[in-house]
C-alpha positions in Angstrom: 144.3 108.2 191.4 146.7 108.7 193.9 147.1 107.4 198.0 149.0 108.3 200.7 149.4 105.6 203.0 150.9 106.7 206.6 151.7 104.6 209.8 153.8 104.6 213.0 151.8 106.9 214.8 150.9 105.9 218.6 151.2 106.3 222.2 154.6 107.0 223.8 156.3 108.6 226.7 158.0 112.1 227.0 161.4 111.8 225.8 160.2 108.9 223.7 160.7 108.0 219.7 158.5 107.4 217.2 159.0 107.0 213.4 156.9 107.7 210.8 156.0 106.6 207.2 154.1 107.8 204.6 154.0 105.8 201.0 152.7 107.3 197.6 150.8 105.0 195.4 148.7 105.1 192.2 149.4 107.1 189.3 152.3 109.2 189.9 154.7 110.2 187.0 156.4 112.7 189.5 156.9 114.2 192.6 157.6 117.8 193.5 157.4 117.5 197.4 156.4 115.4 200.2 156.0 116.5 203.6 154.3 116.4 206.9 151.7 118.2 208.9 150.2 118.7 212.2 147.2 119.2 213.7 146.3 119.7 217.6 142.8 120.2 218.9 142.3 124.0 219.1 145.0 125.0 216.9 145.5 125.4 212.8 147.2 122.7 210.7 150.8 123.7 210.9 153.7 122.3 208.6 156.6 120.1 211.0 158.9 119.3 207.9 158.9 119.5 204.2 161.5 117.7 201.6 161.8 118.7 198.2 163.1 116.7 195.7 166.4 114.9 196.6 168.0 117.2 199.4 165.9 120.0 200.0 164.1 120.3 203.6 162.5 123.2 205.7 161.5 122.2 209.6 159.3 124.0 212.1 161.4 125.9 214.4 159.6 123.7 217.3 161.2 120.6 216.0 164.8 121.5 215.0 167.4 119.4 216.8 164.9 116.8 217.4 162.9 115.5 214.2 164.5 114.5 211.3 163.0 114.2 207.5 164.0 111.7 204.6 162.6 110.0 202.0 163.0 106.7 200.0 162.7 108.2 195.9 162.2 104.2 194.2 159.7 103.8 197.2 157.9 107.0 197.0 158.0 107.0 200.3 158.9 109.9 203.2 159.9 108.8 207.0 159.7 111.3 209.6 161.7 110.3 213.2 160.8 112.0 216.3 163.0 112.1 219.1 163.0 113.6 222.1 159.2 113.6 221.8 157.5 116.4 224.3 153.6 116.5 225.4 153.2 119.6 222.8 154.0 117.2 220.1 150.7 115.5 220.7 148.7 116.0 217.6 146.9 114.4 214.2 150.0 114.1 211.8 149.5 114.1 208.0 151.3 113.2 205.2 151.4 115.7 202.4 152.8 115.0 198.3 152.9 117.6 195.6 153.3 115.6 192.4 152.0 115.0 189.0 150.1 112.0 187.8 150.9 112.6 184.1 152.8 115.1 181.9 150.2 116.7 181.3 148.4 117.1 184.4 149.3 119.9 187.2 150.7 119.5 190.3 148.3 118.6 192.8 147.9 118.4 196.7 147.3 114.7 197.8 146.8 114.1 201.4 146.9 111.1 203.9 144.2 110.0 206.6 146.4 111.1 209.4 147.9 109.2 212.1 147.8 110.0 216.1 150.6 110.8 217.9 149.7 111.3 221.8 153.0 111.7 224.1 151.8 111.9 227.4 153.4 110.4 230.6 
């Protein structure tokens, strides 16, 4: 039993900022990777950026330079914080974690809700 619990997402300008957060709850004895994903209407879900374990990260070439990736390991929680936010941004974001609830059990693929982020002027 595992949840992924996001927030920040909303309505702001071009050029704005938002900052996201997505906390991992339930059983969790560890976790290999959290990230986020994107989703506009039309298009395939697309990875924006990824951490893996303490330092590791990998961004989408659109959001280099302007998004930024970290995480809070005793919190099990990942922050994403968009700058420079353009109307191409505009999508459904989710949170992604690739953990392992036990030991013994593989590593699995949890997902959030998803959170709307419009930037629109």
């Amino acid at each position: 039993q595992v949840q992924l619990v996001e927030s920040g997402g909303g309505l702001v300008q071009p050029g704005g900022s938002l900052r996201l957060s997505c906390a991992a709850s339930g059983n969790i004895f560890s976790i290999n990777a959290m990230g986020w994903y994107r989703q506009a209407p039309g298009k395939e879900r697309e990875l924006v950026a990824r951490i893996i374990g303490n330092e590791g990260t990998n961004y989408a070439d659109s959001v280099k330079g302007r998004f930024t990736i970290s995480s809070d390991n005793a919190k099990n929680t990942v922050y994403l914080q968009m700058n420079s936010l353009k109307p191409e941004d505009t999508a459904v974001y989710f949170c992604n974690a690739y953990l392992r609830s036990t030991p013994i059990h593989p590593l699995t693929n949890y997902w959030g809700q998803g959170t709307q982020v419009t930037v629109s002027s």
